[in-house]
C-alpha positions in Angstrom: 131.3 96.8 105.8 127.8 95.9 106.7 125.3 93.3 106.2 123.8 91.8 103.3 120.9 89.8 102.6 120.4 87.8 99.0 117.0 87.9 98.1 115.8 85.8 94.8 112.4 85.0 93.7 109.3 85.0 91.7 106.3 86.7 91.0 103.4 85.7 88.4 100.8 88.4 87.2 98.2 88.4 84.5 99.8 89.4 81.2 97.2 92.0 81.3 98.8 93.5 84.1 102.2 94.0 82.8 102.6 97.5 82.0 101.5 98.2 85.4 104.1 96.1 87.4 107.0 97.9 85.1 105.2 101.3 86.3 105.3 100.1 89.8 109.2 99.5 89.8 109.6 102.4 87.4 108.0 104.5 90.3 110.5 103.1 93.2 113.7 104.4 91.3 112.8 107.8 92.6 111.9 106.3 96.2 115.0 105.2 97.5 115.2 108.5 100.0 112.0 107.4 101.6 113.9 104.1 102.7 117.0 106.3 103.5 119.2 105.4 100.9 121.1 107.5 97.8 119.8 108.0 94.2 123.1 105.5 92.8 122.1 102.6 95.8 118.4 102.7 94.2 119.4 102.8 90.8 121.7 99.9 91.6 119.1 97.5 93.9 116.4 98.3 90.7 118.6 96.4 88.5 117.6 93.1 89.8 114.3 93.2 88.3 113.9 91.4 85.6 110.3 91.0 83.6 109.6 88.7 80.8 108.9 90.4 77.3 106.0 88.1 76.7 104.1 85.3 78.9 104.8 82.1 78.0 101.3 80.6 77.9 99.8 83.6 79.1 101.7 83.1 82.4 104.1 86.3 83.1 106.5 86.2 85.6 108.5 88.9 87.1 111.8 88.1 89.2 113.8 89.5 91.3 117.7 88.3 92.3 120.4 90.3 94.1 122.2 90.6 97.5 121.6 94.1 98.7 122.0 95.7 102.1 119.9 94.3 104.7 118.7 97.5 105.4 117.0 97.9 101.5 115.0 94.5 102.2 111.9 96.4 103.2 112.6 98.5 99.9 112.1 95.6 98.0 109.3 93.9 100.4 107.2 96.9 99.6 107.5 96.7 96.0 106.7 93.1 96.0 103.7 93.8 98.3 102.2 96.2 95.4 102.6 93.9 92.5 100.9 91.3 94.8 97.8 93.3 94.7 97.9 93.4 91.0 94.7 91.7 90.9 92.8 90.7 87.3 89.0 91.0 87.6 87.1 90.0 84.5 83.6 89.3 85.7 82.2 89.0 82.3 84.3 86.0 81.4 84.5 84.9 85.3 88.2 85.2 85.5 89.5 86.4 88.6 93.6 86.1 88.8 95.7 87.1 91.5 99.3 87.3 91.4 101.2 84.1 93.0 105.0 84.0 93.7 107.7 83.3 95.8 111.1 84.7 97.4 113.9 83.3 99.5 115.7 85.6 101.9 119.2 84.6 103.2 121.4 87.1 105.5 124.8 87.1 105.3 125.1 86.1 109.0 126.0 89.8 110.8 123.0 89.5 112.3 122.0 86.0 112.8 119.2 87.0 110.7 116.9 83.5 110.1 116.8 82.5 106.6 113.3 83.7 105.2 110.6 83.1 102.3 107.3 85.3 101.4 105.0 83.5 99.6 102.3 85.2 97.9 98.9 84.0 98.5 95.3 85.9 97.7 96.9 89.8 97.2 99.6 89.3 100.5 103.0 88.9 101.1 103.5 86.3 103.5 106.4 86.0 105.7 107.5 83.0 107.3 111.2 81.4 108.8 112.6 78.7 106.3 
């Protein structure tokens, strides 16, 4: 049957950098081969993006929720590693925002897998037991 691993979680980005996060996953629909898995398995782990419209008070978040195979996590990992570089750099005004966010990584058990979180601090993906 195989082993699963429910990954849910968070991402903010600069509303500024919204079009580019949607390219990014955009983009990975026609990556799943390089993570050895079929067209309809990609198509079906992209659907659990989901981005907000609009920031609410100029906050946008991005999430993420579904249990796919454990085998796609670093499918996933990767994409969340690129919008974490989605850095905002406006020197003129002094702004300088880097995407924040968080995700909780629970195996199914098959392979006594430790429950996981990355955290996203300063452009990385940070992985850590939980």
């Amino acid at each position: 049957m195989g082993a699963y691993t429910e990954i849910r979680g968070w991402i903010e980005i600069p509303e500024w950098n919204r079009d580019t996060a949607i390219n990014i996953i955009e983009e990975y629909k026609n990556k799943g081969q390089e993570f050895s898995f079929n067209d309809e398995s990609t198509e079906w782990y992209q659907k659990g993006w989901v981005i907000q419209p609009e920031p609410v008070n100029m906050g946008l978040h991005i999430f993420f929720g579904g249990r796919v195979r454990t085998e796609a996590v670093p499918f996933i990992k990767t994409q969340v590693e690129e919008i974490a570089n989605l850095r905002y750099d406006d020197e003129e005004n002094g702004l300088n925002i880097i995407p924040q966010g968080l995700f909780h990584l629970d195996e199914d058990g098959t392979y006594d897998i430790p429950s996981k979180m990355w955290v996203l601090e300063d452009g990385v993906v940070i992985e850590t037991e939980r």
